[in-house]
C-alpha positions as CSV (number, residue, x, y, z in Angstrom):
1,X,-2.5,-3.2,-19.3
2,X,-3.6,-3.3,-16.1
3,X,-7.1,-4.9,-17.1
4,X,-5.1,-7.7,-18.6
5,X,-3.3,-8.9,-15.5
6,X,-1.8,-12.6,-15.1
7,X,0.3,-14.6,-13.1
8,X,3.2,-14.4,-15.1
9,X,4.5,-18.0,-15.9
10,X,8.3,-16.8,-17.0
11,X,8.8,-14.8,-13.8
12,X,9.8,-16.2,-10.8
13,X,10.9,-14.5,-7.7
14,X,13.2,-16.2,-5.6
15,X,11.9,-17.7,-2.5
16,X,13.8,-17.2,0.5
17,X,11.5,-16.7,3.2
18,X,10.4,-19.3,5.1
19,X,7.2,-17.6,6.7
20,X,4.4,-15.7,5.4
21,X,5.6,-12.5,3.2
22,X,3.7,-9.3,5.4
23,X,5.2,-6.4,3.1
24,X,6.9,-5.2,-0.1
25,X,7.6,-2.0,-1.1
26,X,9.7,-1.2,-4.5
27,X,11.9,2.2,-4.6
28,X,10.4,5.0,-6.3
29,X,13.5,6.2,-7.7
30,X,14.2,3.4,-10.7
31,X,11.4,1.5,-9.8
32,X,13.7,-2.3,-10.2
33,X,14.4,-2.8,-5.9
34,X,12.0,-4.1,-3.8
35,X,11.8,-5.4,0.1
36,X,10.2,-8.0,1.4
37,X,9.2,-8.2,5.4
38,X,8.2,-11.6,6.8
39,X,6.8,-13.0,9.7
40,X,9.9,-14.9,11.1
41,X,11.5,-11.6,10.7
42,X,13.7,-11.6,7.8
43,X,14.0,-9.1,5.5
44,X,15.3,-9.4,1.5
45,X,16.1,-7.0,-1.2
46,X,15.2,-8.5,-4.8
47,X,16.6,-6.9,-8.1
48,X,13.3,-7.0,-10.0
49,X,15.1,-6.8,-13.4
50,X,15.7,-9.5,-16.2
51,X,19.8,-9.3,-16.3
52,X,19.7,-12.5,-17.9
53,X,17.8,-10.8,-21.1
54,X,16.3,-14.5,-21.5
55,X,12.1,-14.6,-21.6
56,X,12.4,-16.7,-18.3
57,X,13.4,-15.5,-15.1
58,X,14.1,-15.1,-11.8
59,X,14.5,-12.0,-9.8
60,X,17.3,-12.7,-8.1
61,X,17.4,-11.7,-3.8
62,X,20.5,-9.4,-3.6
63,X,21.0,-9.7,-0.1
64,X,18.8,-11.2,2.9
65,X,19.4,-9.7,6.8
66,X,18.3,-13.3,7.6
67,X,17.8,-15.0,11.3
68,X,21.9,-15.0,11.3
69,X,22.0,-11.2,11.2
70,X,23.3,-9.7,14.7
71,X,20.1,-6.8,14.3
72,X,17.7,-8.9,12.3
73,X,14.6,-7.9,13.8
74,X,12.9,-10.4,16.7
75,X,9.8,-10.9,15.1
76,X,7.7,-10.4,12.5
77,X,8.2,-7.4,10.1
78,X,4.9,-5.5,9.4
79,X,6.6,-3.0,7.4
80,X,9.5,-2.0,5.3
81,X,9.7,1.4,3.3
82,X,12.4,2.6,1.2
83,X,14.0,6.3,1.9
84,X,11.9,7.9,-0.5
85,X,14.7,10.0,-2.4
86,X,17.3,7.3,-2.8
87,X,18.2,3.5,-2.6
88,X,21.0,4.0,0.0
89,X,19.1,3.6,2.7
90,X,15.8,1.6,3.5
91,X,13.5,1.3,7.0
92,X,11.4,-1.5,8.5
93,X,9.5,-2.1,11.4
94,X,8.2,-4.9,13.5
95,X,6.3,-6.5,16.2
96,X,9.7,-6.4,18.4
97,X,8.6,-3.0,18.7
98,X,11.5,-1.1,17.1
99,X,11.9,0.8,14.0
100,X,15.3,0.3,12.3
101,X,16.9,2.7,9.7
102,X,19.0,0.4,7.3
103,X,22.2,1.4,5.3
104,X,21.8,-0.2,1.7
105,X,25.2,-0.6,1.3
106,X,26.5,-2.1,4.6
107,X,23.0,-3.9,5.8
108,X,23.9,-2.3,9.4
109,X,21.6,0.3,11.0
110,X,21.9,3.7,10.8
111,X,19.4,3.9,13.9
112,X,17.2,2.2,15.5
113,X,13.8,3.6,17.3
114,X,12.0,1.7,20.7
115,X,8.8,1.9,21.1
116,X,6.7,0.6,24.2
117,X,4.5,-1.6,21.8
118,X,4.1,-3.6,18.9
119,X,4.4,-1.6,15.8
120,X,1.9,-2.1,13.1
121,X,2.6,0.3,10.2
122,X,4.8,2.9,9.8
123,X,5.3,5.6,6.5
124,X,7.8,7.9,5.6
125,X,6.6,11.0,3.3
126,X,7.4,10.8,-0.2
127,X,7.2,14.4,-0.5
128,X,8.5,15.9,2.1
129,X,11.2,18.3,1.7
130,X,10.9,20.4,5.0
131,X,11.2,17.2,7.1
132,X,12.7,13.9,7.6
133,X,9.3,12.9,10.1
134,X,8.5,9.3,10.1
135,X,5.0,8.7,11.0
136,X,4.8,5.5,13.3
137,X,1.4,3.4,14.4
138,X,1.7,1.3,17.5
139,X,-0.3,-0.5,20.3
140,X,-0.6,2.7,21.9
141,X,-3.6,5.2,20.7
142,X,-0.9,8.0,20.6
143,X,0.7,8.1,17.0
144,X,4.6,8.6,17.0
145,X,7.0,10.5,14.8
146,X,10.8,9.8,14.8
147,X,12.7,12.2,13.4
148,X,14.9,11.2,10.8
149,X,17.5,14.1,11.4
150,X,17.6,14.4,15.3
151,X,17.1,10.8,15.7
152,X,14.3,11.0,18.5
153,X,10.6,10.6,19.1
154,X,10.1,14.0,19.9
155,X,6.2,14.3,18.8
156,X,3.2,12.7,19.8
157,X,-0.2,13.4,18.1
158,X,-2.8,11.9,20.0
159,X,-6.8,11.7,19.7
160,X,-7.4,7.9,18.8
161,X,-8.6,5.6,21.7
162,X,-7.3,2.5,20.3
163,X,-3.9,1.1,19.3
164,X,-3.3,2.7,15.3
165,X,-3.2,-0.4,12.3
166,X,-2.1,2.3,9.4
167,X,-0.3,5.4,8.8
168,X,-0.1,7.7,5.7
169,X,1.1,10.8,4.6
170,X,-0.4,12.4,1.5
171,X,1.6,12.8,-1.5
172,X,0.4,16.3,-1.6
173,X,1.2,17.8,1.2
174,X,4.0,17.1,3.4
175,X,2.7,18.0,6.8
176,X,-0.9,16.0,5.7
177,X,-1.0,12.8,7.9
178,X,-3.5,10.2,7.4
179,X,-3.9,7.7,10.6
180,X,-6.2,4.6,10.6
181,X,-6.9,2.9,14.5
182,X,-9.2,0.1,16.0
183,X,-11.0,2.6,17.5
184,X,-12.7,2.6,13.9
185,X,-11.9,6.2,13.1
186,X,-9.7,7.6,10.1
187,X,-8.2,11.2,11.8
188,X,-6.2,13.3,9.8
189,X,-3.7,15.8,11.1
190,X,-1.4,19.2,9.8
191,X,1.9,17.9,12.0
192,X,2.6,21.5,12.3
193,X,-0.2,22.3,14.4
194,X,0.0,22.0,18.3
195,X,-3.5,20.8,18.1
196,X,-2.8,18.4,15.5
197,X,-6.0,16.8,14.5
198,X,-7.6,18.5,11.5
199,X,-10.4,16.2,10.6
200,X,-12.0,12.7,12.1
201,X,-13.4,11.1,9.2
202,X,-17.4,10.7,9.3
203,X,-18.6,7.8,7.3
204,X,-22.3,9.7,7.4
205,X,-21.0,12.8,6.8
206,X,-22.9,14.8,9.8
207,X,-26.2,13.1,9.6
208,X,-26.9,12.5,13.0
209,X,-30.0,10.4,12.3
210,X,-28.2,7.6,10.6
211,X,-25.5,7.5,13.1
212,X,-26.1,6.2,16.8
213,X,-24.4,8.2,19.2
214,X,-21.7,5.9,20.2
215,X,-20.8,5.7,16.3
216,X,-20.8,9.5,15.8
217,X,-17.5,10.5,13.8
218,X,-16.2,6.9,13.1
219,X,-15.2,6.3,9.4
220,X,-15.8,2.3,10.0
221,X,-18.1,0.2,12.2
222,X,-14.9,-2.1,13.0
223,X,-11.2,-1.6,13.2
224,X,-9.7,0.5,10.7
225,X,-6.5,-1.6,9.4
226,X,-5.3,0.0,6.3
227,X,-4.8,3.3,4.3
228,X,-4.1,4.6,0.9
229,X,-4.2,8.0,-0.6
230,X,-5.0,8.0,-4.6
231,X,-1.5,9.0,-6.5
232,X,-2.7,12.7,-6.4
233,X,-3.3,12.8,-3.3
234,X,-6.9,14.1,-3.3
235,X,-9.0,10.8,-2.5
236,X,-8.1,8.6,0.6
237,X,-9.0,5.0,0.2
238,X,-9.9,3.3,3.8
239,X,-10.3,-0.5,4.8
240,X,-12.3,-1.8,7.7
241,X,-12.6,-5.2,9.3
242,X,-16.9,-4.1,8.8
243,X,-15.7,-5.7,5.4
244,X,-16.3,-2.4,4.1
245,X,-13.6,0.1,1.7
246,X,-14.4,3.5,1.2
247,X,-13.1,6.0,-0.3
248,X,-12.9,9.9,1.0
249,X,-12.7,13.9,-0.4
250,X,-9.2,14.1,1.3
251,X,-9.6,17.8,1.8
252,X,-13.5,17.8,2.5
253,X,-13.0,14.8,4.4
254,X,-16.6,13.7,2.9
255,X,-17.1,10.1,2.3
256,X,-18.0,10.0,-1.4
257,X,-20.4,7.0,-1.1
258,X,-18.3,4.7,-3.7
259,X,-20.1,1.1,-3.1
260,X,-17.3,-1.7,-3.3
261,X,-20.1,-4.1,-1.8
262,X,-18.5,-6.6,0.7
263,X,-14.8,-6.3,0.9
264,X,-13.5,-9.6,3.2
265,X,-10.8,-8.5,5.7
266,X,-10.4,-10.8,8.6
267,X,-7.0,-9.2,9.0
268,X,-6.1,-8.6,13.1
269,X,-3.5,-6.3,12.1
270,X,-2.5,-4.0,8.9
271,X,-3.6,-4.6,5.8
272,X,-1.5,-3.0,3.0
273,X,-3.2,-2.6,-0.4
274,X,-2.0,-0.8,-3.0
275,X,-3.5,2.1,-6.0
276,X,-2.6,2.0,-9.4
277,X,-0.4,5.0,-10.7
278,X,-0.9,6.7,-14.1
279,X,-3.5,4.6,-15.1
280,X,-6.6,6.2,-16.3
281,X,-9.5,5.2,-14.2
282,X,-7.4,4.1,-11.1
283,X,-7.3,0.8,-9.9
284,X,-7.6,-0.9,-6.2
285,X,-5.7,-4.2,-6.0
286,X,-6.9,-5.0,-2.5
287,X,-6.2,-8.7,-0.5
288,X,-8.7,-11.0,-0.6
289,X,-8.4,-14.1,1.4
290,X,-6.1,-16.2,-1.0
291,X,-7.1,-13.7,-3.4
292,X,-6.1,-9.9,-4.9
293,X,-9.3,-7.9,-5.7
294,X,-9.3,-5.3,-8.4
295,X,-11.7,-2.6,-8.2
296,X,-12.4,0.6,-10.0
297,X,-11.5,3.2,-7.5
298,X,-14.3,6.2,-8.4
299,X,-17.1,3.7,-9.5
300,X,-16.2,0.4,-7.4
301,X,-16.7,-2.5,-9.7
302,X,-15.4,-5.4,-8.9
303,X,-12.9,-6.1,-12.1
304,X,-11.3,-9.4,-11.7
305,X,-10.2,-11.5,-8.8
306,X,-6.1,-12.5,-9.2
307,X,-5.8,-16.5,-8.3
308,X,-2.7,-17.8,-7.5
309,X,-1.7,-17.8,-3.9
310,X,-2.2,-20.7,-1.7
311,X,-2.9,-18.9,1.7
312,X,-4.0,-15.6,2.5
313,X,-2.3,-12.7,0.9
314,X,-1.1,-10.0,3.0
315,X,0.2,-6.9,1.2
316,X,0.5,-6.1,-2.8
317,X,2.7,-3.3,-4.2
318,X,2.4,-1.5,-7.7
319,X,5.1,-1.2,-10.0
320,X,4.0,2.3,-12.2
321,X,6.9,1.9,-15.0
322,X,5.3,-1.4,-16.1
323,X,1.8,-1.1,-14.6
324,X,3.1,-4.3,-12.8
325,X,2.0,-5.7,-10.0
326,X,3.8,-8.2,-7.1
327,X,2.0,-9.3,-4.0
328,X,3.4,-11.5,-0.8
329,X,1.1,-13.9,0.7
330,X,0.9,-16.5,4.2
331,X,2.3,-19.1,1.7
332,X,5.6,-17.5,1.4
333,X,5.7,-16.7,-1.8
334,X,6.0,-13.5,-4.3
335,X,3.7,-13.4,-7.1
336,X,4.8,-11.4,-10.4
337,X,1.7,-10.7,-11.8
338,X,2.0,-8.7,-15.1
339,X,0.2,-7.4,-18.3
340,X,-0.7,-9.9,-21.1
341,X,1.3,-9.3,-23.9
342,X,-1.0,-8.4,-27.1
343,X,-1.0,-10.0,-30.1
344,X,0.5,-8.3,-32.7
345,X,-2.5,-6.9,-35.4
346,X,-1.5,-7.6,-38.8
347,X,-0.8,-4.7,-40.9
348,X,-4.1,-5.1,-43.5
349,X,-6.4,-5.4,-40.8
350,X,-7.7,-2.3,-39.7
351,X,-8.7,-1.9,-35.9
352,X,-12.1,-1.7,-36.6
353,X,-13.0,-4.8,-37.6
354,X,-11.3,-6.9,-34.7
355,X,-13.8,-8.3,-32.5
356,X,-14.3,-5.8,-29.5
357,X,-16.7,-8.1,-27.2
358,X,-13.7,-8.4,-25.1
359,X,-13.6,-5.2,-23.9
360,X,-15.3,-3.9,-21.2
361,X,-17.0,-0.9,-22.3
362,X,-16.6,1.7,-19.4
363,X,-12.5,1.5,-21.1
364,X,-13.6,1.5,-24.7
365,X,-12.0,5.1,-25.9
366,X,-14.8,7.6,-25.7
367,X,-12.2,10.5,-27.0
368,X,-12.8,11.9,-30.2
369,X,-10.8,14.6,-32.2
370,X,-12.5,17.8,-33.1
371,X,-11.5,16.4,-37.0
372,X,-13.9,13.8,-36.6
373,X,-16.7,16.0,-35.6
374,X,-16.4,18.5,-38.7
């Protein structure tokens, strides 16, 4: 499904934002909300599913905290995240350098967190059951987190030299926290520990010769603007403005030397890609100028290259139920971008004798039965 990809011409979503689209995320729970953060600030909550039951449609913006909102954020909004474990509540974050904790149901906040500088990226775990830490990446090199429960920035990890772009806990562990700075290093820290830094990411893992000294222990020869951990949580996927991705043992910390050749990103600030989920290999759908790239995550081909945006796109989010995909681009609008549908086989045609030229054959299915074998 996923290899089959389109701009969906009976989807619409509705278009309310008047300035580029810099994030979506879609709730985990049901998998049918999603948020969208633009650069003039506003923030809007879309019902992703087809009430109408009709083959066109529109998903349909529930509610907007528009520019007429009394705490409608100042300036652009880099981030929103939903509260992991339920719809009731939703976060978002923004160069006005706050952090606000929305209530669903009222669209008033539950909290709101100041920072002394803009905030780039921020990540709440989707794991976590022993705490309610949000992680938070700002202009300073120290990386924040607000706790949920006592409402304060009570802890500080710091290490990076340069103002943190992206922010990710693993899905694995809770207290596992992946941080990605301009300083063009990937660090990655157990919260628990005083010391906090387990790992700096190496991108030659410990060869002195190939790295110059001034490069030693940096996972990108450029600024480090966006993070993603595979849906496992064992591979962490990094993006460098070196227009290099690469993808990492998470608990090694070894790069594994996947070659996704040149990998544009003239982004200044975060740049939020997304992984596929359940789909077997993985998939990258990673921004691309006006573009959405889609690699292989363990081999790095290059599959396809999603057309349809006008301007440069800024973030894309996965939707797992449907192996769906919706991305937010400069030209403020939200592209639906979904499976082909397949033509039905006629019954007295067997499968073998349909054309299979179209197939790439790294996905033709190499799984045999121990039947077949004798």
């Amino acid at each position: 499904r996923v290899l089959s990809l389109e701009l969906n011409k009976d989807r619409d979503v509705e278009r309310i934002h008047g300035s580029g689209i810099n994030t979506l995320d879609i709730e985990p729970v049901e998998g049918r909300y999603m948020l969208s953060g633009g650069s003039d600030g506003v923030i809007v909550l879309y019902d992703l599913e087809n009430l109408s039951r009709k083959p066109s449609y529109t998903c349909k913006a529930l509610f907007t905290v528009g520019r007429s909102h009394p705490d409608v954020h100042k300036f652009s909004v880099e981030t929103v995240q939903w509260y992991p474990h339920d719809t009731g509540m939703f976060t978002s974050s923004s160069f006005d350098k706050t952090l606000k904790i929305w209530d669903t149901n009222t669209l008033q906040p539950a909290d709101i967190f100041h920072f002394e500088g803009t905030v780039y990226s921020h990540h709440m775990s989707p794991v976590a059951t022993k705490h309610c830490l949000i992680a938070v990446g700002t202009k300073s090199p120290k990386v924040q987190l607000c706790d949920l429960k006592s409402g304060s920035s009570s802890h500080i990890l710091q290490g990076h030299r340069q103002e943190v772009l992206a922010v990710s806990w693993s899905p694995r562990h809770e207290y596992i926290l992946a941080t990605g700075s301009a300083d063009g290093r990937v660090k990655l820290w157990d919260v628990r520990r005083a010391s906090g830094c387990l790992s700096t990411l190496d991108q030659h893992n410990g060869e002195k010769s190939k790295a110059s000294s001034e490069a030693a222990n940096t996972a990108h020869n450029g600024r480090v603007n966006g993070l993603c951990y595979t849906n496992d949580g064992l591979h962490l996927l990094t993006i460098g403005t070196d227009d290099r991705m690469r993808l990492w043992n998470s608990s090694t910390g070894e790069n594994t030397l996947v070659n996704y050749g040149k990998v544009c990103n003239e982004s200044r600030k975060g740049l939020k890609f997304a992984i596929s989920c359940g789909c077997n290999p993985e998939f990258a759908f990673v921004p691309y100028g006006s573009t959405i790239a889609v690699y292989t995550v363990f081999t790095g081909e290059l599959i396809t290259m999603l057309r349809g945006h006008y301007s440069t796109v800024n973030c894309c989010v996965f939707q797992p139920h449907f192996q769906e995909l919706y991305s937010g681009s400069k030209d403020c609008n939200i592209l639906a971008w979904i499976p082909a549908p397949r033509e039905p086989v006629p019954d007295d045609i067997s499968e073998k004798s349909l054309p299979q030229q179209h197939l790439n054959p790294a996905y033709e299915d190499a799984w045999s039965s121990s039947d077949d074998e004798g």
